[in-house]
ChimeraX commands (.cxc) that place a marker at each C-alpha (Angstrom):
marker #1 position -4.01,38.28,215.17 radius 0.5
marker #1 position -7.05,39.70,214.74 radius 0.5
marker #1 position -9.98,36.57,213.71 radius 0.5
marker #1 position -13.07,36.90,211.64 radius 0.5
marker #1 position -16.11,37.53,213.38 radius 0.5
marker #1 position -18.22,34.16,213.49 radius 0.5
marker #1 position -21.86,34.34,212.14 radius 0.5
marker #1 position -23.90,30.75,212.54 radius 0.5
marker #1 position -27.24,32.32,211.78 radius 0.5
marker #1 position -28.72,35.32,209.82 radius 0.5
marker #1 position -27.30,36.87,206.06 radius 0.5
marker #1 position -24.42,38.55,207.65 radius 0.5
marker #1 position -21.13,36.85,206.33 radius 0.5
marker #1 position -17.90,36.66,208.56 radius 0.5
marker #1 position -15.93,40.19,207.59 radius 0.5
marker #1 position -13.20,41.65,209.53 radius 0.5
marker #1 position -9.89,40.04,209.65 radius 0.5
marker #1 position -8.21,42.21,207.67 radius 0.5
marker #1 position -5.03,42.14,209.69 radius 0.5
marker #1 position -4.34,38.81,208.24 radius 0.5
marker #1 position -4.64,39.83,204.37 radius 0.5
marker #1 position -1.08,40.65,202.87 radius 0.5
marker #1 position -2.23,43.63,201.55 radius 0.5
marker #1 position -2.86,44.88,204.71 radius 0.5
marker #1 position -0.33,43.90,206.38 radius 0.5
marker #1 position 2.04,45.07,203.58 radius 0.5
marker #1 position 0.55,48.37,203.62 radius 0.5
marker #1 position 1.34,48.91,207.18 radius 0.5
marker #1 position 4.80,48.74,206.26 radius 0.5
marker #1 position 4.64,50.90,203.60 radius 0.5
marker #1 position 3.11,54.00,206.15 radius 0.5
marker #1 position 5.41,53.15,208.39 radius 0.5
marker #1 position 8.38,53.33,206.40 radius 0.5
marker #1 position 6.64,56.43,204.64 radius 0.5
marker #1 position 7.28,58.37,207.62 radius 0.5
marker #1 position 10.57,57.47,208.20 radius 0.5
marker #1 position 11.81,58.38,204.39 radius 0.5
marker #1 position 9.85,61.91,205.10 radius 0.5
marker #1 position 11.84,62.49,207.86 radius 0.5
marker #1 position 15.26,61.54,207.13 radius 0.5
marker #1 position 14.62,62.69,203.45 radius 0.5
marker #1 position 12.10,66.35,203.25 radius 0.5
marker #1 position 12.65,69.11,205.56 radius 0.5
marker #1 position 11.02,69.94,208.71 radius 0.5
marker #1 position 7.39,71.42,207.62 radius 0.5
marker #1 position 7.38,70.74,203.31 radius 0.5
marker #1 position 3.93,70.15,202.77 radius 0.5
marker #1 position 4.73,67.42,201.10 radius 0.5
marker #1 position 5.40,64.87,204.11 radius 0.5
marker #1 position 1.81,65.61,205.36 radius 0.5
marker #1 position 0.98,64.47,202.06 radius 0.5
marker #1 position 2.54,61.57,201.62 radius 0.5
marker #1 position 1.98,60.23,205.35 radius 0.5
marker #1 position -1.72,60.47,204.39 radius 0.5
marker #1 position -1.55,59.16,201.05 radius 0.5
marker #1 position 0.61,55.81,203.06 radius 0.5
marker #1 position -2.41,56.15,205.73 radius 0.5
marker #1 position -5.26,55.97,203.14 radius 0.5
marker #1 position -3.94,52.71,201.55 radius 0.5
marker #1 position -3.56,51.55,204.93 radius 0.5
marker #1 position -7.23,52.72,206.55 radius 0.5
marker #1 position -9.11,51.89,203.83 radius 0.5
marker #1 position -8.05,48.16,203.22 radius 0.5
marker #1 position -9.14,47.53,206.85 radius 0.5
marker #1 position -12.59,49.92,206.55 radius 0.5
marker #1 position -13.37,47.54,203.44 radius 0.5
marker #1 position -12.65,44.58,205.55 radius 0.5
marker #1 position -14.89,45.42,207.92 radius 0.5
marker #1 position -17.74,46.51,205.57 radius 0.5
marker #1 position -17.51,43.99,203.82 radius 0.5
marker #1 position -20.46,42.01,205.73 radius 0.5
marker #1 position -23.21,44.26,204.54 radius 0.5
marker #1 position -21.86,46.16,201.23 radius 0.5
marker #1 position -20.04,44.98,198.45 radius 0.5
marker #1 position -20.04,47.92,196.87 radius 0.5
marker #1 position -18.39,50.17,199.14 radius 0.5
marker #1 position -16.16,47.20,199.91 radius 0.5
marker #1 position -15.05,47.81,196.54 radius 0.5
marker #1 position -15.04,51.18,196.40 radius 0.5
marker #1 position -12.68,51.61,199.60 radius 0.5
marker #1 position -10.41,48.92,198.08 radius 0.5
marker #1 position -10.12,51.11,195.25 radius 0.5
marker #1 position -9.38,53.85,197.00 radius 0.5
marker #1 position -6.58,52.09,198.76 radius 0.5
marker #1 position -5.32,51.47,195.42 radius 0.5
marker #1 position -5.19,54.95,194.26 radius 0.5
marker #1 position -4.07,56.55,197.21 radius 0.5
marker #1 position -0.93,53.93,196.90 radius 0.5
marker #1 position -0.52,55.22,193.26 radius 0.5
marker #1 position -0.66,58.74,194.61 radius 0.5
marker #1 position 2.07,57.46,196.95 radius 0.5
marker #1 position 4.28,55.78,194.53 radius 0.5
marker #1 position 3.94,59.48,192.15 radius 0.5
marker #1 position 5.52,61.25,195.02 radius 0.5
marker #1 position 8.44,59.07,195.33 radius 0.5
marker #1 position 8.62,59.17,191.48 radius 0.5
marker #1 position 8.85,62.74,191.83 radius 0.5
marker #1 position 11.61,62.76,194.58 radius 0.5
marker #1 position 14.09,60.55,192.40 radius 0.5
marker #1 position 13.36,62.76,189.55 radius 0.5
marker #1 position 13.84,66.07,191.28 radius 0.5
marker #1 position 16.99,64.61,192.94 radius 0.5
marker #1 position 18.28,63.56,189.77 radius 0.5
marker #1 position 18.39,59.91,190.89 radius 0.5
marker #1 position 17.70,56.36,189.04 radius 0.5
marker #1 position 13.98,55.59,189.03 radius 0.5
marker #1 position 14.55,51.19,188.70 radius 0.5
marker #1 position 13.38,49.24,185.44 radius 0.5
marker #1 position 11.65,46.55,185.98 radius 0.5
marker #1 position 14.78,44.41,185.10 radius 0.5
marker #1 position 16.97,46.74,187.20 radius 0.5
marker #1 position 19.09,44.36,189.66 radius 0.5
marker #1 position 17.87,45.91,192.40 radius 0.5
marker #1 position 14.33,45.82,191.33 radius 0.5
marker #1 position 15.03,41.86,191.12 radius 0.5
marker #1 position 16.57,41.37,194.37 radius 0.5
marker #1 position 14.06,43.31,196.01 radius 0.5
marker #1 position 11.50,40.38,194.20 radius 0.5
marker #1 position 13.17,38.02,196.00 radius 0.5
marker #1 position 13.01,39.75,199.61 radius 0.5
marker #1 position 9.66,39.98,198.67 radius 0.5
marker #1 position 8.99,36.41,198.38 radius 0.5
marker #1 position 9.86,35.67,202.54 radius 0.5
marker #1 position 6.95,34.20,204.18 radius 0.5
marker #1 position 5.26,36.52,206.64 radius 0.5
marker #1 position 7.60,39.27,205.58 radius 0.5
marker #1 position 7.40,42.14,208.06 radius 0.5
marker #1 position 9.14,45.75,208.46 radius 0.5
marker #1 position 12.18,43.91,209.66 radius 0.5
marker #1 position 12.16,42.00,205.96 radius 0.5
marker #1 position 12.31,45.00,204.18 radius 0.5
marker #1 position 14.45,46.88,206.65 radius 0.5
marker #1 position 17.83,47.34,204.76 radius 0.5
marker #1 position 16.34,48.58,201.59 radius 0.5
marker #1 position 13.71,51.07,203.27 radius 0.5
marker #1 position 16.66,52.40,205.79 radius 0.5
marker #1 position 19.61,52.20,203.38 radius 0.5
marker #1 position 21.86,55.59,204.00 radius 0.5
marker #1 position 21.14,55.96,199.99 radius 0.5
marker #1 position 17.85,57.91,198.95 radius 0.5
marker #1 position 17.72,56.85,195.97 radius 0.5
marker #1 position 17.88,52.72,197.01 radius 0.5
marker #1 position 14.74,54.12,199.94 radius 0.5
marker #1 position 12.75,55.53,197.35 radius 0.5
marker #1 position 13.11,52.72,195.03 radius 0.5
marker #1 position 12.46,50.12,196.85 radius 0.5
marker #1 position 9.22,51.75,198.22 radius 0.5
marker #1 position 7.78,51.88,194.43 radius 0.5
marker #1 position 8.70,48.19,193.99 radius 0.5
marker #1 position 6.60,47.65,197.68 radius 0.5
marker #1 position 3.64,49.79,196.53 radius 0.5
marker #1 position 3.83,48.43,193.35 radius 0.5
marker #1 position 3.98,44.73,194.64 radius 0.5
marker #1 position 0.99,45.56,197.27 radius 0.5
marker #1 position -0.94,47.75,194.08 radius 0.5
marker #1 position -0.97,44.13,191.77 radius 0.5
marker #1 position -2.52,42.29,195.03 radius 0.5
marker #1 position -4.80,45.23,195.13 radius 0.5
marker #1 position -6.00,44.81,191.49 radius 0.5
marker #1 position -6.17,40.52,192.06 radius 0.5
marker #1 position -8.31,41.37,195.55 radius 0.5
marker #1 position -10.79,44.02,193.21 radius 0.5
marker #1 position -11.19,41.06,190.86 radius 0.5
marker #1 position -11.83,38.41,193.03 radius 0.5
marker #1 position -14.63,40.93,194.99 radius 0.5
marker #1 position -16.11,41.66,191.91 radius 0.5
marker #1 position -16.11,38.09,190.73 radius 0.5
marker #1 position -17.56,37.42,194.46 radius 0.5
marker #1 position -20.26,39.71,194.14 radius 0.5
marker #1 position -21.44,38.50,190.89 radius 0.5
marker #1 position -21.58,34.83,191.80 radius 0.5
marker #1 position -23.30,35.62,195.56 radius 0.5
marker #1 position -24.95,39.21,195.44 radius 0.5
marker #1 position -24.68,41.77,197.79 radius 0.5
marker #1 position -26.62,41.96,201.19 radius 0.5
marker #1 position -30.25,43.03,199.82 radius 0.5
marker #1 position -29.64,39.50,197.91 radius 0.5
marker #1 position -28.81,37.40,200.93 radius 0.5
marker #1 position -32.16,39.32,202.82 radius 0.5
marker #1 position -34.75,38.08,199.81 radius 0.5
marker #1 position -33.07,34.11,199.89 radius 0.5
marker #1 position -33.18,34.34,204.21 radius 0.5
marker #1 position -36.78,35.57,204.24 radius 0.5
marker #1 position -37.82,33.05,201.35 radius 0.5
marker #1 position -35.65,30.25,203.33 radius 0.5
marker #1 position -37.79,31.41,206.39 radius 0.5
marker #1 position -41.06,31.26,204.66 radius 0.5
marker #1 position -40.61,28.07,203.36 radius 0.5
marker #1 position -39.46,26.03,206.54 radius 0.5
marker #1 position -42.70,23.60,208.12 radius 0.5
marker #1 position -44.14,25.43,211.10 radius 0.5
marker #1 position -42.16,24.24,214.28 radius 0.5
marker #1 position -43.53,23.79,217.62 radius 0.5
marker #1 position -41.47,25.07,220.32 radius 0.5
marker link #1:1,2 radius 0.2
marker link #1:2,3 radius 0.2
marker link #1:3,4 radius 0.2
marker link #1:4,5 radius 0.2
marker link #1:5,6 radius 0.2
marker link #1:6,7 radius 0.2
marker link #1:7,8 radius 0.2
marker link #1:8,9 radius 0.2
marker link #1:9,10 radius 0.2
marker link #1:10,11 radius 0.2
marker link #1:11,12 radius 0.2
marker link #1:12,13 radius 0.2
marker link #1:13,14 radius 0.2
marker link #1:14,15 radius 0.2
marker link #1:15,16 radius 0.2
marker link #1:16,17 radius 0.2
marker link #1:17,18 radius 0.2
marker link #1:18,19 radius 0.2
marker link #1:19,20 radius 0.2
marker link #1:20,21 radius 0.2
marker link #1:21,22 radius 0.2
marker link #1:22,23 radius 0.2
marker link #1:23,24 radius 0.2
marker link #1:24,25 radius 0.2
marker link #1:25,26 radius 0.2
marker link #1:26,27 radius 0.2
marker link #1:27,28 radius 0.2
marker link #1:28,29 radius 0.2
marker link #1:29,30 radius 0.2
marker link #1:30,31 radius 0.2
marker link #1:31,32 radius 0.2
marker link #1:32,33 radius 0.2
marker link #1:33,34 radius 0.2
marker link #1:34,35 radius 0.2
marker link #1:35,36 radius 0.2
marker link #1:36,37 radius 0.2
marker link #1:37,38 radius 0.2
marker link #1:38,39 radius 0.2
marker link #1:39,40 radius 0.2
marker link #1:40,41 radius 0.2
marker link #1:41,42 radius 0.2
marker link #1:42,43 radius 0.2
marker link #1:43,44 radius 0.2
marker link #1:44,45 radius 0.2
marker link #1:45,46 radius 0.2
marker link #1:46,47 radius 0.2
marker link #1:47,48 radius 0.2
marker link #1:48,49 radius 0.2
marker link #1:49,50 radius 0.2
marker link #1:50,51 radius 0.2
marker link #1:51,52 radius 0.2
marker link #1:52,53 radius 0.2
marker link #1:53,54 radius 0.2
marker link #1:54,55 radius 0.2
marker link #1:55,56 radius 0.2
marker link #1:56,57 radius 0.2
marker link #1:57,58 radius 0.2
marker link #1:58,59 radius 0.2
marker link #1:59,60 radius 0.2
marker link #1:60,61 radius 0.2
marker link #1:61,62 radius 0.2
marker link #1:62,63 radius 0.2
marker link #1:63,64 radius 0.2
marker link #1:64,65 radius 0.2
marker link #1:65,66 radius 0.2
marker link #1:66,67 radius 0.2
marker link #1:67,68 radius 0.2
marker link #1:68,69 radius 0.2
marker link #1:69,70 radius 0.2
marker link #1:70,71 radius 0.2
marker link #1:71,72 radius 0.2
marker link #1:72,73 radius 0.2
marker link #1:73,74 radius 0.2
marker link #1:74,75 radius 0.2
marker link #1:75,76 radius 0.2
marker link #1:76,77 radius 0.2
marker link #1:77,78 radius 0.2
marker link #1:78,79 radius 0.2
marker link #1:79,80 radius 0.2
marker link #1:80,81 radius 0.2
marker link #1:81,82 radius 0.2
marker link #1:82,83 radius 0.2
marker link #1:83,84 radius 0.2
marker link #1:84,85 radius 0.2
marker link #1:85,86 radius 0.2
marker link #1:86,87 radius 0.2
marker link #1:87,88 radius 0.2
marker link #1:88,89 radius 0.2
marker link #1:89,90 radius 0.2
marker link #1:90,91 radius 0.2
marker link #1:91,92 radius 0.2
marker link #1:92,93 radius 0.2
marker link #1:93,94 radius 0.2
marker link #1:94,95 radius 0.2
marker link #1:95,96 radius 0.2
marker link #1:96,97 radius 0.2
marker link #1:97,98 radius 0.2
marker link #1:98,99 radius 0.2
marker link #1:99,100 radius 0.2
marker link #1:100,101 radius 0.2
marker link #1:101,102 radius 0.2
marker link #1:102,103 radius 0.2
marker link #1:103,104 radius 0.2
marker link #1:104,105 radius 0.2
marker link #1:105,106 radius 0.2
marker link #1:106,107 radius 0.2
marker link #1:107,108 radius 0.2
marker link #1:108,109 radius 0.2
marker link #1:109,110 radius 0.2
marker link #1:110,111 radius 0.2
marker link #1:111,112 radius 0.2
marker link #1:112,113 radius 0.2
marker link #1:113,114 radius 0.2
marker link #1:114,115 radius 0.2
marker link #1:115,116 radius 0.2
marker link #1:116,117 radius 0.2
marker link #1:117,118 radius 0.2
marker link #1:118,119 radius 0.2
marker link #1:119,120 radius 0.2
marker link #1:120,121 radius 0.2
marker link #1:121,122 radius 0.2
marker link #1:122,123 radius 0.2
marker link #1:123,124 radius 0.2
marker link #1:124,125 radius 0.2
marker link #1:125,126 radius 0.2
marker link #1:126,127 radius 0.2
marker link #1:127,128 radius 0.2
marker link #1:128,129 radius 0.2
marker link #1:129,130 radius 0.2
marker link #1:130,131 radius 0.2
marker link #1:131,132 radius 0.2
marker link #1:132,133 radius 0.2
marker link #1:133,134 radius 0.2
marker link #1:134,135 radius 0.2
marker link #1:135,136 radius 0.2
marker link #1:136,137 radius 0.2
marker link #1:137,138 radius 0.2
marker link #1:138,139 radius 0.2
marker link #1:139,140 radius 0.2
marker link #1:140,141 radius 0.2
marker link #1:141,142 radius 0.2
marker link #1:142,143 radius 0.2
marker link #1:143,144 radius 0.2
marker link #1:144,145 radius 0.2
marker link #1:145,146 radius 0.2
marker link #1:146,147 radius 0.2
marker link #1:147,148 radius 0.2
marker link #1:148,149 radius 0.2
marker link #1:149,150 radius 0.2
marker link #1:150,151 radius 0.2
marker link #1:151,152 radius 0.2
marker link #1:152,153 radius 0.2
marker link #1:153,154 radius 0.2
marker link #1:154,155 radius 0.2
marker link #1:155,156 radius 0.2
marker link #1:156,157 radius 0.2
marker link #1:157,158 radius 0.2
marker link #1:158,159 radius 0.2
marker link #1:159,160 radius 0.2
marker link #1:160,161 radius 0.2
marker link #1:161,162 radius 0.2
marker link #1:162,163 radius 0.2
marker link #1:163,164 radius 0.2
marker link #1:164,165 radius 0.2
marker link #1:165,166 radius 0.2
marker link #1:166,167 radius 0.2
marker link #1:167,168 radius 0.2
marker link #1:168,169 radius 0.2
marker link #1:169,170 radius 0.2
marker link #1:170,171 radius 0.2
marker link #1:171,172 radius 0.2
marker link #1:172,173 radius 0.2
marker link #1:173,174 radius 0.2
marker link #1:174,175 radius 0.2
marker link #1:175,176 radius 0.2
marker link #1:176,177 radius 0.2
marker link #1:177,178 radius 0.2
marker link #1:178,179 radius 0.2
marker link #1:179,180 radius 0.2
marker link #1:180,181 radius 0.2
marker link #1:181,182 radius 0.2
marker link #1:182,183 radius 0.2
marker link #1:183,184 radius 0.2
marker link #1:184,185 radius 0.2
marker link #1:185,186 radius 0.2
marker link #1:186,187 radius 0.2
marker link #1:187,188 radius 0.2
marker link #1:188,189 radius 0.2
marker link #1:189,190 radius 0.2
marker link #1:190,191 radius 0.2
marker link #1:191,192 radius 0.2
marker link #1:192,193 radius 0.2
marker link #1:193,194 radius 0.2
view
Protein backbone atom coordinates (compact mmCIF):
# COMPACT_ATOMS: atom_id res chain seq x y z
CA UNK A 1 0.00 0.00 0.00
CA UNK A 2 0.91 3.11 -0.98
CA UNK A 3 1.94 5.51 2.57
CA UNK A 4 1.63 9.20 3.02
CA UNK A 5 4.52 11.15 2.31
CA UNK A 6 6.17 12.27 5.76
CA UNK A 7 6.78 16.08 6.24
CA UNK A 8 8.67 16.96 9.83
CA UNK A 9 9.42 20.51 8.80
CA UNK A 10 8.01 23.27 6.49
CA UNK A 11 3.84 24.09 5.70
CA UNK A 12 3.54 21.18 3.44
CA UNK A 13 1.05 18.61 5.06
CA UNK A 14 1.40 14.76 4.43
CA UNK A 15 -0.93 14.19 1.03
CA UNK A 16 -0.84 11.21 -1.08
CA UNK A 17 -2.12 7.98 0.12
CA UNK A 18 -4.97 7.86 -1.68
CA UNK A 19 -4.79 4.17 -2.39
CA UNK A 20 -5.86 3.59 1.10
CA UNK A 21 -9.19 5.83 1.02
CA UNK A 22 -12.35 3.60 0.22
CA UNK A 23 -13.38 5.79 -2.25
CA UNK A 24 -10.54 5.11 -4.12
CA UNK A 25 -10.21 1.96 -3.79
CA UNK A 26 -13.95 1.43 -4.52
CA UNK A 27 -13.69 3.35 -7.58
CA UNK A 28 -11.11 1.13 -9.00
CA UNK A 29 -13.57 -1.47 -8.96
CA UNK A 30 -16.10 0.31 -10.42
CA UNK A 31 -13.63 1.07 -13.86
CA UNK A 32 -12.72 -2.12 -13.77
CA UNK A 33 -15.91 -3.73 -13.77
CA UNK A 34 -17.04 -0.82 -16.21
CA UNK A 35 -15.10 -2.37 -18.83
CA UNK A 36 -16.07 -5.65 -18.41
CA UNK A 37 -20.09 -4.80 -18.55
CA UNK A 38 -19.06 -2.73 -21.94
CA UNK A 39 -17.76 -5.62 -23.32
CA UNK A 40 -19.92 -8.43 -22.57
CA UNK A 41 -22.94 -5.95 -22.78
CA UNK A 42 -22.43 -2.96 -26.03
CA UNK A 43 -21.14 -3.97 -29.29
CA UNK A 44 -17.76 -3.85 -30.65
CA UNK A 45 -17.14 0.08 -31.49
CA UNK A 46 -20.73 1.95 -29.85
CA UNK A 47 -19.41 5.07 -28.81
CA UNK A 48 -20.81 4.62 -25.87
CA UNK A 49 -18.17 2.15 -24.15
CA UNK A 50 -15.45 4.83 -24.80
CA UNK A 51 -17.69 6.84 -22.87
CA UNK A 52 -18.39 5.13 -20.11
CA UNK A 53 -14.72 3.64 -19.61
CA UNK A 54 -13.76 7.33 -19.26
CA UNK A 55 -16.50 8.46 -17.24
CA UNK A 56 -15.33 5.01 -14.66
CA UNK A 57 -11.62 6.46 -15.31
CA UNK A 58 -12.41 10.09 -14.27
CA UNK A 59 -13.92 9.05 -10.88
CA UNK A 60 -11.03 6.92 -10.56
CA UNK A 61 -8.02 9.58 -11.71
CA UNK A 62 -9.30 12.30 -10.10
CA UNK A 63 -9.77 10.94 -6.45
CA UNK A 64 -6.03 10.09 -6.56
CA UNK A 65 -4.96 13.67 -8.47
CA UNK A 66 -6.88 15.32 -5.39
CA UNK A 67 -4.97 13.15 -3.07
CA UNK A 68 -1.96 14.15 -4.21
CA UNK A 69 -2.74 17.92 -4.45
CA UNK A 70 -3.97 18.03 -1.64
CA UNK A 71 -0.58 19.32 0.14
CA UNK A 72 -0.59 22.69 -1.51
CA UNK A 73 -4.39 23.42 -2.72
CA UNK A 74 -7.48 22.89 -1.12
CA UNK A 75 -9.28 24.19 -3.61
CA UNK A 76 -8.50 22.16 -6.47
CA UNK A 77 -8.48 19.29 -3.98
CA UNK A 78 -12.00 20.01 -3.91
CA UNK A 79 -12.65 20.72 -7.15
CA UNK A 80 -11.13 17.29 -8.52
CA UNK A 81 -13.13 15.50 -5.79
CA UNK A 82 -16.04 16.98 -7.29
CA UNK A 83 -15.32 16.07 -10.42
CA UNK A 84 -14.92 12.49 -9.39
CA UNK A 85 -18.31 12.82 -8.15
CA UNK A 86 -19.89 13.92 -11.27
CA UNK A 87 -18.16 11.91 -13.60
CA UNK A 88 -19.57 8.82 -11.29
CA UNK A 89 -23.09 10.39 -11.75
CA UNK A 90 -22.40 10.58 -15.45
CA UNK A 91 -21.54 6.89 -15.01
CA UNK A 92 -24.44 5.76 -13.05
CA UNK A 93 -26.89 7.88 -16.06
CA UNK A 94 -25.47 5.53 -18.58
CA UNK A 95 -26.31 2.44 -16.82
CA UNK A 96 -29.71 4.08 -16.05
CA UNK A 97 -30.07 4.41 -19.62
CA UNK A 98 -29.07 0.76 -20.53
CA UNK A 99 -31.82 -0.81 -18.13
CA UNK A 100 -34.25 1.57 -19.55
CA UNK A 101 -33.50 1.00 -23.20
CA UNK A 102 -33.40 -2.78 -22.47
CA UNK A 103 -36.60 -2.64 -20.85
CA UNK A 104 -35.14 -3.96 -17.59
CA UNK A 105 -35.84 -3.20 -13.66
CA UNK A 106 -33.90 -0.13 -12.55
CA UNK A 107 -33.79 -1.33 -8.27
CA UNK A 108 -35.72 0.80 -5.52
CA UNK A 109 -33.99 1.53 -2.87
CA UNK A 110 -35.96 -1.19 -0.90
CA UNK A 111 -35.58 -3.60 -3.85
CA UNK A 112 -34.16 -7.04 -2.31
CA UNK A 113 -31.45 -6.93 -4.32
CA UNK A 114 -30.61 -3.41 -3.64
CA UNK A 115 -30.53 -4.68 0.18
CA UNK A 116 -28.43 -7.61 -0.24
CA UNK A 117 -26.08 -5.82 -2.25
CA UNK A 118 -25.92 -3.34 1.24
CA UNK A 119 -24.85 -6.07 2.96
CA UNK A 120 -21.93 -7.26 0.48
CA UNK A 121 -21.13 -3.89 0.80
CA UNK A 122 -20.51 -3.87 4.38
CA UNK A 123 -17.25 -6.69 4.07
CA UNK A 124 -14.19 -5.21 5.40
CA UNK A 125 -11.61 -4.43 2.75
CA UNK A 126 -14.09 -5.43 0.10
CA UNK A 127 -12.30 -5.84 -3.22
CA UNK A 128 -13.36 -6.83 -6.98
CA UNK A 129 -13.54 -10.37 -5.76
CA UNK A 130 -16.41 -9.02 -3.07
CA UNK A 131 -18.47 -7.75 -5.59
CA UNK A 132 -17.70 -10.36 -8.18
CA UNK A 133 -21.05 -12.33 -8.52
CA UNK A 134 -23.23 -9.34 -8.85
CA UNK A 135 -20.86 -7.35 -11.39
CA UNK A 136 -20.36 -10.80 -13.54
CA UNK A 137 -23.85 -12.29 -13.08
CA UNK A 138 -24.94 -13.86 -16.73
CA UNK A 139 -28.08 -11.31 -16.11
CA UNK A 140 -27.65 -7.60 -17.43
CA UNK A 141 -29.99 -6.32 -15.72
CA UNK A 142 -28.53 -7.74 -11.97
CA UNK A 143 -24.70 -6.11 -13.68
CA UNK A 144 -26.15 -2.92 -14.27
CA UNK A 145 -27.89 -2.70 -11.06
CA UNK A 146 -25.62 -3.49 -8.89
CA UNK A 147 -23.09 -1.00 -10.46
CA UNK A 148 -25.66 2.02 -9.58
CA UNK A 149 -25.93 0.71 -5.99
CA UNK A 150 -21.65 0.72 -6.12
CA UNK A 151 -21.50 4.22 -7.64
CA UNK A 152 -24.12 5.27 -5.61
CA UNK A 153 -22.52 3.82 -2.34
CA UNK A 154 -18.92 5.36 -3.45
CA UNK A 155 -21.04 8.92 -4.66
CA UNK A 156 -22.46 9.31 -0.62
CA UNK A 157 -18.62 8.79 0.57
CA UNK A 158 -17.86 11.29 -2.08
CA UNK A 159 -20.33 13.92 -0.73
CA UNK A 160 -19.10 12.96 3.31
CA UNK A 161 -15.19 13.38 1.90
CA UNK A 162 -16.38 17.12 0.10
CA UNK A 163 -17.74 17.97 3.55
CA UNK A 164 -15.16 17.01 5.69
CA UNK A 165 -12.49 19.02 3.07
CA UNK A 166 -14.51 21.86 3.21
CA UNK A 167 -14.98 21.71 6.94
CA UNK A 168 -10.98 21.11 6.87
CA UNK A 169 -10.27 24.05 4.99
CA UNK A 170 -12.28 26.33 7.02
CA UNK A 171 -10.88 25.32 10.38
CA UNK A 172 -6.93 25.22 8.92
CA UNK A 173 -6.78 27.41 5.63
CA UNK A 174 -5.28 26.59 2.59
CA UNK A 175 -1.44 26.74 1.82
CA UNK A 176 -0.99 30.72 1.44
CA UNK A 177 -2.39 30.38 5.24
CA UNK A 178 0.11 27.86 6.50
CA UNK A 179 3.09 30.26 4.54
CA UNK A 180 1.97 33.66 6.68
CA UNK A 181 1.81 31.38 10.34
CA UNK A 182 5.54 29.54 9.15
CA UNK A 183 7.15 32.88 8.30
CA UNK A 184 5.57 34.61 11.50
CA UNK A 185 6.62 31.28 13.55
CA UNK A 186 10.12 31.95 11.93
CA UNK A 187 10.27 35.54 12.79
CA UNK A 188 9.42 35.13 16.14
CA UNK A 189 11.89 32.27 17.27
CA UNK A 190 15.21 33.87 19.58
CA UNK A 191 18.19 34.10 17.27
CA UNK A 192 20.13 30.69 17.51
CA UNK A 193 23.73 30.24 17.31
CA UNK A 194 24.85 27.47 15.26
Amino acid sequence: MENKKQNNEGFIPQHGGYRNLITYQKSEIIYDATVIFTKRFFKKYDRTIDQMVQAARSGKQNIAEASMISATSKEAEIKLTSVARASLEELKIDYEDYLRTNKLELWGIDHRFTKRFREINKTPNATYETYKNAIEHADPGICANSMICLINIVTYLLNKQIRSLEKAFIEEGGLRERMTKARIEKRNKPYEKN
